[in-house]
C-alpha atoms as one frame of an Amber mdcrd trajectory, in Angstrom:
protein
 309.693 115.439  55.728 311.185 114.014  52.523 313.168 111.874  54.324 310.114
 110.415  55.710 308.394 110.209  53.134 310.117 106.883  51.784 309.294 105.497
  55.329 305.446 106.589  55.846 305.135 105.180  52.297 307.094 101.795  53.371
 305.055 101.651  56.587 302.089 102.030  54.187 302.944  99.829  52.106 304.210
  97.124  54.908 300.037  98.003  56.159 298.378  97.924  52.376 300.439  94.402
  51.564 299.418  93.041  55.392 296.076  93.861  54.813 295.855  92.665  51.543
 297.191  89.202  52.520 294.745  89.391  55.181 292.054  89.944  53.284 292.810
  87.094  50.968 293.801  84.853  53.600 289.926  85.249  54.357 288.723  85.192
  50.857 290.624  82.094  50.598 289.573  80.663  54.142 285.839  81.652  52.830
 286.616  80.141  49.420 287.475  76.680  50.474 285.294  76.401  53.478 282.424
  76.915  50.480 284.205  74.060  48.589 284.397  71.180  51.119 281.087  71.903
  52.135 279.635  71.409  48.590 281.805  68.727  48.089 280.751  66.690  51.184
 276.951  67.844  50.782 277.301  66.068  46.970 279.236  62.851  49.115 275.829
  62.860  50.940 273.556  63.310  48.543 274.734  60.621  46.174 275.364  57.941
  49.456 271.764  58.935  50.338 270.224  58.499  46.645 272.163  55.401  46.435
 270.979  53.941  49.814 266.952  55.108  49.239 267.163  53.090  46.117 268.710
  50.089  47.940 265.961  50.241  50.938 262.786  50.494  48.477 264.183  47.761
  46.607 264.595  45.657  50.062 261.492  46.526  51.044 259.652  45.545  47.674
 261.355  42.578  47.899 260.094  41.764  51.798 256.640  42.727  50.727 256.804
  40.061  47.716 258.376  37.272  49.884 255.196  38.494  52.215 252.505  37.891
  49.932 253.790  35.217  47.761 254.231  33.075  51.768 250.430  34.611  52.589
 249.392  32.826  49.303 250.783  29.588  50.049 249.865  29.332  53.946 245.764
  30.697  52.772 245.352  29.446  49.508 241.804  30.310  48.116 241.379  32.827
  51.389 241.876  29.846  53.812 244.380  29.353  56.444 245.893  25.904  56.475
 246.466  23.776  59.849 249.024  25.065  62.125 251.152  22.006  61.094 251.133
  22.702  57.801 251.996  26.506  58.289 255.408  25.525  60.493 256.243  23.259
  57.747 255.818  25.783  55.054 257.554  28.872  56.927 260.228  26.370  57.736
 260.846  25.579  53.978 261.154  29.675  53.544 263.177  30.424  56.463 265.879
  27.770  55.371 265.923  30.285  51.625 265.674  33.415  53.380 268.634  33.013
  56.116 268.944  36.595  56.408 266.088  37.171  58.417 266.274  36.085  62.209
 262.509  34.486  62.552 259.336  34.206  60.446 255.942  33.828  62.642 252.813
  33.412  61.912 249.707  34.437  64.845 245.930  34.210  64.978 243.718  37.317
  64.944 243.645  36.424  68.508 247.495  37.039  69.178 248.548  33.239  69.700
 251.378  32.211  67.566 250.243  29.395  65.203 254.159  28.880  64.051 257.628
  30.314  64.384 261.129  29.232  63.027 263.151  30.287  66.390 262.649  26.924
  67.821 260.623  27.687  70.583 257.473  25.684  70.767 254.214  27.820  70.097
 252.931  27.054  73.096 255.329  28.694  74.934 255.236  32.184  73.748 252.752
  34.345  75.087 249.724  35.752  73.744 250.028  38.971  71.962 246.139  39.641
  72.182 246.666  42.895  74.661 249.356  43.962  72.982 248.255  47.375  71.719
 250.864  47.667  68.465 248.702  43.989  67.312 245.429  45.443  67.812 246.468
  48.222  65.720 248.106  45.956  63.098 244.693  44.260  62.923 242.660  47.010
  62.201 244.899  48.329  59.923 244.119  48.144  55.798 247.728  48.764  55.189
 249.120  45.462  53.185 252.685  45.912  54.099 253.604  47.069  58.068 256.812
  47.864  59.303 257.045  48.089  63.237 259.189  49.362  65.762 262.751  47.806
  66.887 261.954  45.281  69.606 263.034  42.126  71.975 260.126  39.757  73.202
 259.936  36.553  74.076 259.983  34.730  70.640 263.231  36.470  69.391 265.634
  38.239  72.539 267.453  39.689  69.948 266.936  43.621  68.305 265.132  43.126
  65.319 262.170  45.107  63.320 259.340  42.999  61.971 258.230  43.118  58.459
 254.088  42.496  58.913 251.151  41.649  56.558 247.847  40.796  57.371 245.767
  37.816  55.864 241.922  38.426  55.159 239.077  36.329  53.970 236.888  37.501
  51.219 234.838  39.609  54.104 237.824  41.329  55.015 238.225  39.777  58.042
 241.587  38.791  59.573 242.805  35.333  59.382 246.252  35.517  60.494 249.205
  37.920  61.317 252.356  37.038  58.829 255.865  38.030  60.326 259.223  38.389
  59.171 261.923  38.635  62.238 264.675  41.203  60.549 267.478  41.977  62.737
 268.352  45.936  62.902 271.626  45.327  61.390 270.665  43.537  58.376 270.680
  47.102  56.381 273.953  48.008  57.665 275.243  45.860  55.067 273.697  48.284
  51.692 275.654  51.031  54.036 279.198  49.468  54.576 280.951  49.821  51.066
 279.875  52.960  50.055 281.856  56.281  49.688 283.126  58.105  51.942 280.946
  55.946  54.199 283.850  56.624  57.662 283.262  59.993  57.841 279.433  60.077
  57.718 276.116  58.513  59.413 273.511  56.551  57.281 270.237  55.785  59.214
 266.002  54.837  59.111 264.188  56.990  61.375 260.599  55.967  61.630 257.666
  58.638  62.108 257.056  57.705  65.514 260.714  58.993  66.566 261.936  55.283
  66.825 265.234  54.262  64.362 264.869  51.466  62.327 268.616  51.111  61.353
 271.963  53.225  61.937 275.108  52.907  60.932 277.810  53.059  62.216 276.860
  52.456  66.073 279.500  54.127  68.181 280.882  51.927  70.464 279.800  51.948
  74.363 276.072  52.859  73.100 273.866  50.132  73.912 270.741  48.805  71.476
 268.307  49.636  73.851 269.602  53.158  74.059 269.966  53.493  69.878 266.736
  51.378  69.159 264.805  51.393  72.346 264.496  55.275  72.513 262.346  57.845
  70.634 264.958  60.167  69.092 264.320  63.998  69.701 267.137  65.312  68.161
 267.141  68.151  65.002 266.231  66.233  62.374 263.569  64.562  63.876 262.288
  67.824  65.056 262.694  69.267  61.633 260.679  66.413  60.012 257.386  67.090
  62.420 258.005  70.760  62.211 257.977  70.108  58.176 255.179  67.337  57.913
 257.358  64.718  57.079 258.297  66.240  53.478 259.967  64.414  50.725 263.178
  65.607  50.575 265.270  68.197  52.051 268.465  69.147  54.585 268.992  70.715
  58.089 271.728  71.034  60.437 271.605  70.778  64.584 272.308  68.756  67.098
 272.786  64.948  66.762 271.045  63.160  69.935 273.300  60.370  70.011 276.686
  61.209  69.066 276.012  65.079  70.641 277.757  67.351  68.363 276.500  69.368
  65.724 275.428  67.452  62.139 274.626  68.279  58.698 271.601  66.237  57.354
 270.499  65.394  54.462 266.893  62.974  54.162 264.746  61.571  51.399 261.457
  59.856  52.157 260.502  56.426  51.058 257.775  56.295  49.194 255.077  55.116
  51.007 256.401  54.350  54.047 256.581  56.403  57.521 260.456  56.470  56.900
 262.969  58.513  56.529 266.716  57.634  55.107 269.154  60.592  56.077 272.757
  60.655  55.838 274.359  62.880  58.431 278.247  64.255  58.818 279.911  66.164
  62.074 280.277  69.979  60.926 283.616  69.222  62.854 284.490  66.828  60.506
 284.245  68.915  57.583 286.166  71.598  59.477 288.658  69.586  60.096 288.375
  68.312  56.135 288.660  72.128  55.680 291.793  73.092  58.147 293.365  70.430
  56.457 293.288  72.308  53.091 294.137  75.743  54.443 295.971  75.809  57.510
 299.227  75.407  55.830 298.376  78.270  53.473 296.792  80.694  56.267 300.364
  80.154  58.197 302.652  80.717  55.339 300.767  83.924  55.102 300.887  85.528
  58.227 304.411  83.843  59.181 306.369  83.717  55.870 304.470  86.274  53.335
 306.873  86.135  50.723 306.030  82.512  50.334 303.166  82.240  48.199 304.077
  80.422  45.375 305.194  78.037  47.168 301.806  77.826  48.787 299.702  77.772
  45.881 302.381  75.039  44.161 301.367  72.985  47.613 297.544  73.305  47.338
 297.861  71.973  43.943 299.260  69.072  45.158 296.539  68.765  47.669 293.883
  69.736  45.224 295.208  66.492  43.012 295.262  64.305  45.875 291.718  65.114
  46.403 291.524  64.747  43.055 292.558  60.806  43.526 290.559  60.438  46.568
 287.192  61.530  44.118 288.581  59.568  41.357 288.647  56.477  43.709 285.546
  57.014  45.286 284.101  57.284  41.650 285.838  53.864  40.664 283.692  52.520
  43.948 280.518  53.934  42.383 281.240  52.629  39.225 281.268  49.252  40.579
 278.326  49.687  43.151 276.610  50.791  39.352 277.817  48.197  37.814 276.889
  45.007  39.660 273.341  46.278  40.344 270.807  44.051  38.805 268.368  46.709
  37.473 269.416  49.538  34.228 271.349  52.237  35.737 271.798  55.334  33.172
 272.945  58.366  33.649 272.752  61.544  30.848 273.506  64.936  30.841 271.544
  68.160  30.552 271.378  67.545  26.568 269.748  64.022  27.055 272.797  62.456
  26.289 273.943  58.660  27.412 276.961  59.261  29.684 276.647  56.108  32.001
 275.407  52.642  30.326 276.193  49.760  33.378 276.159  45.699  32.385 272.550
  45.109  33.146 271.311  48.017  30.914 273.374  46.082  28.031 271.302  43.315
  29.037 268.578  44.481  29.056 268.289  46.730  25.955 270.111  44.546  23.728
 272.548  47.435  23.109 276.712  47.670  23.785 277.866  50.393  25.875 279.851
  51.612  23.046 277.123  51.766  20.568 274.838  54.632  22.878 277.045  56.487
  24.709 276.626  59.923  23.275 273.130  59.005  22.319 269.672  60.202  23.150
 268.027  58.310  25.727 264.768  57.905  24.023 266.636  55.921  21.062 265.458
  53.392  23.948 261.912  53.603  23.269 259.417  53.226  20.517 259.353  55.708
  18.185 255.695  57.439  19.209 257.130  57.337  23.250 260.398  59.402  22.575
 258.856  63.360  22.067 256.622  62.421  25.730 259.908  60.877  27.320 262.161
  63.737  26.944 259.276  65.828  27.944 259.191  63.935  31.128 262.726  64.430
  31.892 262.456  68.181  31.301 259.451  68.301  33.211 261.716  66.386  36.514
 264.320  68.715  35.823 262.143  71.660  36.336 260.501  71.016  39.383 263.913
  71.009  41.419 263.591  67.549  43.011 265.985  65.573  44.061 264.541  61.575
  42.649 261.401  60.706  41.774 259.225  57.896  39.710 258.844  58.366  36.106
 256.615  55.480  35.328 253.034  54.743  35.899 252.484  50.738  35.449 251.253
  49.659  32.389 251.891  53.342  30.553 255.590  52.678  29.450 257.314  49.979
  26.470 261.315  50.270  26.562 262.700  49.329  22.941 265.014  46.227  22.470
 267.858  46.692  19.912 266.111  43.309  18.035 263.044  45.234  18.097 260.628
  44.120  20.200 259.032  45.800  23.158 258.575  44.823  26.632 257.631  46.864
  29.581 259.213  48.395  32.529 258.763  50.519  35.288 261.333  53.345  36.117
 263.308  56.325  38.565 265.145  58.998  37.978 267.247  61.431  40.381 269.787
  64.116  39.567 272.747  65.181  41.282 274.631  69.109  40.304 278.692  68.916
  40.326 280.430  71.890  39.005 277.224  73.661  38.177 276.536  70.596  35.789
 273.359  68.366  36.101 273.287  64.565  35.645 270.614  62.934  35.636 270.498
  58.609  36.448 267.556  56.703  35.618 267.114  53.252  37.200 264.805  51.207
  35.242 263.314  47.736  36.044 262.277  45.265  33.458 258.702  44.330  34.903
 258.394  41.742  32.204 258.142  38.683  34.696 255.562  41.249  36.932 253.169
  40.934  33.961 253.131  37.947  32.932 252.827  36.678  36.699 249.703  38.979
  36.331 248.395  37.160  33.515 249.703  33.448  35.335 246.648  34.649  38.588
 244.501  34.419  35.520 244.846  31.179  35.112 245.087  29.825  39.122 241.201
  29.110  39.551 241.580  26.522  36.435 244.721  24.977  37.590 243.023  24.844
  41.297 239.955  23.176  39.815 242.272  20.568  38.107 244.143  20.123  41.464
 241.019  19.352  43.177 240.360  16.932  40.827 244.083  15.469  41.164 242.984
  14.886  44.880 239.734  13.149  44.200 241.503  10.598  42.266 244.208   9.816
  44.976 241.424   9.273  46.991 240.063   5.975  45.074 243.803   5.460  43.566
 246.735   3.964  45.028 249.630   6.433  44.732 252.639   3.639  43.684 250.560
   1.866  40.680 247.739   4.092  40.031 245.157   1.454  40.179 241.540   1.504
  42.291 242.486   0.927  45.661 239.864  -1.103  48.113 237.333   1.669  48.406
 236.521   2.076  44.293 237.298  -1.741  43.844 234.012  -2.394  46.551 232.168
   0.357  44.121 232.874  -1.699  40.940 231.860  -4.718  42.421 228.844  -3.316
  44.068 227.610  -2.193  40.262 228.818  -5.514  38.359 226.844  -7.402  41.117
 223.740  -5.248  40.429 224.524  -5.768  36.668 224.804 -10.068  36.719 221.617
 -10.101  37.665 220.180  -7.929  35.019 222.017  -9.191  32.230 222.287 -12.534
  32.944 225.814 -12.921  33.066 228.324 -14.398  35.353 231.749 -12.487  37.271
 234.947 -13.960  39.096 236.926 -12.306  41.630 240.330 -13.271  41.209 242.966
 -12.607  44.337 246.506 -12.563  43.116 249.747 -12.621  45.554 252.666 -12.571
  44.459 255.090 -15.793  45.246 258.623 -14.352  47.146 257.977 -11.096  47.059
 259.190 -10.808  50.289 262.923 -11.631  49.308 263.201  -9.433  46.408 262.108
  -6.405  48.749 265.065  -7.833  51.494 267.615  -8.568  48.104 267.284  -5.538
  46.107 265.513  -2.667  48.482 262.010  -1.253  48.727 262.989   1.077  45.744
 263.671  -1.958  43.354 260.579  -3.592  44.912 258.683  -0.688  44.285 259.293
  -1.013  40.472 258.780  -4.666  40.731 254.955  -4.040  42.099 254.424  -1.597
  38.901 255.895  -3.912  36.347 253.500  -6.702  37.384 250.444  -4.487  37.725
 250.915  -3.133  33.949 251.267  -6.333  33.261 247.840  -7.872  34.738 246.281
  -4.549  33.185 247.720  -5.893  29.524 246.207  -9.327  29.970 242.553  -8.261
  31.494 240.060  -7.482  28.796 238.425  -3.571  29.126 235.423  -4.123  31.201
 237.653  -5.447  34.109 238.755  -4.045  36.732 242.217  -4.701  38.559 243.146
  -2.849  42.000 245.791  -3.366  44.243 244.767  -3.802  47.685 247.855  -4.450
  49.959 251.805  -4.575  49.772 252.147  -7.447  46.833 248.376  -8.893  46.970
 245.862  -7.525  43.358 242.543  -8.257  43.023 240.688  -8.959  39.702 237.221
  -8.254  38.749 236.331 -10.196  36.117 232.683  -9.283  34.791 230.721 -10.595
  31.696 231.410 -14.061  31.676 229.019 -16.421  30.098 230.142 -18.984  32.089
 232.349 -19.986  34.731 234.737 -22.196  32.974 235.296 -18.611  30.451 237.491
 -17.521  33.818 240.182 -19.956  32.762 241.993 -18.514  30.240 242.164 -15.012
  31.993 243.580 -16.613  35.084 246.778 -18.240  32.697 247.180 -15.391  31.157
 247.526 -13.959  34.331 249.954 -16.693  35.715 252.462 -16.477  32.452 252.389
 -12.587  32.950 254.250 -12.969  36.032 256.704 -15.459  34.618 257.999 -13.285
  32.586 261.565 -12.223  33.402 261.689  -8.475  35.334 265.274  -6.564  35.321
 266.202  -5.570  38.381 269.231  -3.434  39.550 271.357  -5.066  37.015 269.535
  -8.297  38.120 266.729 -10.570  36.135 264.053 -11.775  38.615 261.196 -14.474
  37.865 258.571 -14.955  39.978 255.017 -16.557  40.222 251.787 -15.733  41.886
 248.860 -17.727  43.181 245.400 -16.610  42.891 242.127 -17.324  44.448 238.909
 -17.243  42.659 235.623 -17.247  43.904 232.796 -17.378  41.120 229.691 -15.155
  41.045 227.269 -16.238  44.280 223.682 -17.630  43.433 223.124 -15.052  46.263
 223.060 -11.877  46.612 226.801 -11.168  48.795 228.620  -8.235  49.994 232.101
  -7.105  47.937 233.601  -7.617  51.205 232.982 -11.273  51.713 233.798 -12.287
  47.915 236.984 -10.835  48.313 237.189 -13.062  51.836 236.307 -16.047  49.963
 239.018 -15.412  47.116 241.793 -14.660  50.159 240.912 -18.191  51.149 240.811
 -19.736  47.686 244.379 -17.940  47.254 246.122 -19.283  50.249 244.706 -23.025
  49.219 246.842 -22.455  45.956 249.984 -21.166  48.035 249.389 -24.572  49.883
 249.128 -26.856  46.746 252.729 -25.267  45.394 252.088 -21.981  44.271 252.205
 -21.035  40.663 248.747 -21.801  40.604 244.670 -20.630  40.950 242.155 -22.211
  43.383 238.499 -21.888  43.074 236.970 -21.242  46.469 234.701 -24.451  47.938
 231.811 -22.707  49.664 231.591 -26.566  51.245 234.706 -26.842  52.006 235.194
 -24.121  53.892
């Protein structure tokens, strides 16, 4: 019995030390399996808060471009010709290359224009399409529809919608933009961690907006064409669509089992969710414990070794974080809005470029700070309440601004406002929180700029009027004001007993500098001259251009006819004057028909007949000259 006793107690011990390995091979197993999960559940979380900034931000953006191209195709709440809209979406399609069409239809479902090319005509009436009735009815100012093919773009693409209104509220028009479906694959591309993982847009109605990556042999119609009915999408119904949150099932597409995690943008009937295979984190996991599980059952003795080897691991992963971070870091740091990130404390641990910008302040100078040293004084005690408050209520992001409630502080002093969000991510137990914040300076003072629009349209109203009775190249009364003039100083030589000449002027050659120098140089010839009739004609006449190189003069008041004389040599030595052209001095003449005021009564018309007439005498006597019309003579 003694001699057994050694043995039973070896035996027993041989059990006790194979059990106890056992039992922390499965504490261990346990252990990690805990730790990748959390690990790639934070990889999520932080690819999905960084990708539901990016989408709001696009879509912002898309509603701006929306109604800033509403307010130039119906200015004042009226649509513009159809000519006029093609023109104007083509200007913004050229700047905004990234989306595949912009159209623009009638309440009745024609399309007035479209940038694909295709001629209006062409395309199909959308008038029984249900979706458009819909769209019409709607109130919403900002529509996103489903991924779809038709006949003005063959391609997959979403559209981006926004309907015009009168002041009654009725429709005008139906504004378009053509996005394709992988436009927002691009936010998704660069991101950590982005291979092992699925980033997509499911839309309430079951339809996905985006996905990324595709896998390959799927088809578009299959991925975009088909309500999804998968886990999530039964989680979100089952749930009411909530904010935030995470489930794990089936995945319809790929068919395995996936862990999701989803935010909601705000309001819009989407959902963001990043997804990753449960099989890939297993395999993440064997990875890290499969050597260690078979150097316990096979080797036993060996686990120093072991742990020595999972510390290597452990800094490997270590690098692969530390990398991923560095990618963050640079996401963070070419974004063009404040990114900050504190700690539980309040304190500044993340102070990107644009925040320097923006607050006036170096990175060096705040980290460690408060963050509500970036606010006025009376703000700060109600700003860290905020925070606390967010903290709290165990969301995930959220606003923190109401517009027109918050004034950031710039180191210089001065405040200006902004709008902001904040979301908070837990690693190691720790809480950070990041606060994106937008300088909405420009925002407010466009709002104050709308003030001003019904002035500035008055004054271009006016603008138009006066091109009406102005020629555009000289700005002098064209035909139609010159008859007006003349129709009142007639009216007025009869009252007042006084006489008036109408003087026609062409200009000699005229022709050759145009063919010698170019229409541009001739353009600046025709000014020149007219400023300088303008100088020599006294301030109750009237000088208007009315052809290529051919003025007429209205000269009124005269007490006589021979008081005409001087005016018209003024006139000739004005053009003798030497012009510089292109490098080039040009002289020229000009010969001018008068006609003196009738004993008659006579129609603007026919005086300016008679001083054609007179004027092409002078051309015929040698130019350089004036030639009083000879009723007889002619």
């Amino acid at each position: 019995m003694d001699a057994m006793n050694p043995r039973r107690k070896s035996k027993l011990l041989a059990l006790f030390f194979m059990a106890l390995l056992l039992t922390f091979a499965l504490l261990h197993g346990w252990r990690s399996w805990l730790h990748v999960k959390d690990n790639e559940l934070n990889n999520l979380r932080t690819v999905l808060s960084l990708s539901h900034k990016l989408l709001y931000r696009f879509f912002e953006q898309q509603q701006t471009g929306l109604q800033i191209l509403a307010g130039e195709i119906a200015p004042q709440g009226r649509l513009l010709s159809p000519a006029s809209i093609a023109r104007i979406v083509q200007r913004y399609q050229v700047q905004r290359p990234d989306l595949l069409a912009v159209h623009v239809l009638s309440p009745q479902g024609r399309y007035l224009a479209t940038t694909t090319g295709r001629e209006t005509a062409g395309l199909p009436s959308r008038a029984d399409d249900p979706d458009f009735r819909s769209l019409l009815q709607s109130r919403e100012p900002f529509n996103i529809s489903r991924p779809h093919r038709d006949a003005a773009e063959p391609r997959w693409h979403f559209g981006i919608r926004h309907v015009l209104r009168d002041a009654r509220g009725e429709p005008l028009a139906v504004l378009i933009f053509g996005v394709p479906v992988d436009l927002l694959s691009g936010f998704w591309r660069d991101m950590p961690a982005i291979d092992r993982m699925i980033i997509g847009v499911l839309r309430d109605d079951a339809y996905l907006l985006s996905r990324y990556p595709v896998r390959r042999g799927i088809s578009d119609e299959e991925v975009y064409g088909t309500p999804r009915g998968g886990t999530l999408r039964r989680h979100l119904v089952a749930q009411n669509f909530p904010a935030t949150g995470q489930v794990q099932g089936a995945n319809q597409i790929a068919g395995a089992d996936y862990l999701n995690v989803y935010d909601r943008l705000e309001g819009l009937p989407l959902t963001v969710y990043a997804a990753m295979p449960v099989h890939t984190m297993l395999k993440i996991w064997w990875d890290q414990v499969r050597v260690t599980l078979l150097l316990l059952l096979i080797m036993g003795g060996s686990g120093i070794w072991a742990h020595r080897y999972f510390e290597r691991r452990q800094l490997q992963w270590e690098a692969v974080r530390e990398q991923a971070a560095l990618r963050l870091q640079g996401i963070i740091e070419s974004a063009m809005d404040a990114i900050i990130s504190i700690d539980e404390k309040h304190r500044i641990v993340i102070f990107n470029s644009a925040a320097e910008a923006m607050f006036g302040h170096a990175r060096e100078q705040v980290l460690g700070q408060p963050i509500s040293m970036l606010m006025p004084t009376q703000h700060r005690a109600a700003y860290d309440r905020e925070i606390d408050a967010f903290a709290r209520s165990g969301r995930s992001n959220g606003s923190m601004t109401r517009p027109g409630q918050r004034n950031a502080l710039h180191a210089d002093g001065h405040q200006f406002p902004i709008e902001g969000a904040i979301s908070q991510v837990t690693t190691d137990g720790r809480k950070t929180y990041t606060v994106v914040i937008r300088d909405i300076t420009a925002r407010v003072e466009a709002q104050r700029a709308l003030e001003l629009s019904h002035h500035a349209l008055e004054q271009a109203n006016a603008q138009l009027a006066g091109m009406a009775h102005h020629d555009a190249l000289t700005g002098l009364p064209n035909r139609v004001l010159l008859a007006d003039r003349m129709q009142q100083a007639l009216a007025q030589m009869g009252r007042r007993d006084r006489a008036l000449a109408v003087a026609f002027l062409d200009l000699d050659g005229f022709k050759s500098v145009n063919d010698r120098y170019g229409h541009a140089a001739g353009d600046q010839f025709l000014v020149t001259m007219a400023r300088r009739f303008k100088a020599v004609l006294r301030d109750g006449d009237t000088l208007a251009r009315v052809g290529g190189d051919e003025f007429v003069a209205l000269l009124v008041d005269l007490d006589k006819a021979v008081d005409v004389e001087p005016l018209l040599q003024r006139l000739l030595d004005a053009v003798q004057q030497p012009v510089e052209l292109e490098g080039a001095t040009v002289v020229a003449s000009t010969s001018i028909g008068v006609v003196l005021s009738p004993s008659e009564p006579a129609e603007p018309e026919l005086l300016i007949r008679h001083a054609d007439k007179a004027m092409y005498q002078a051309k015929q006597a040698g130019k350089n000259r004036w030639c009083f019309f000879d009723d007889a003579a002619a």
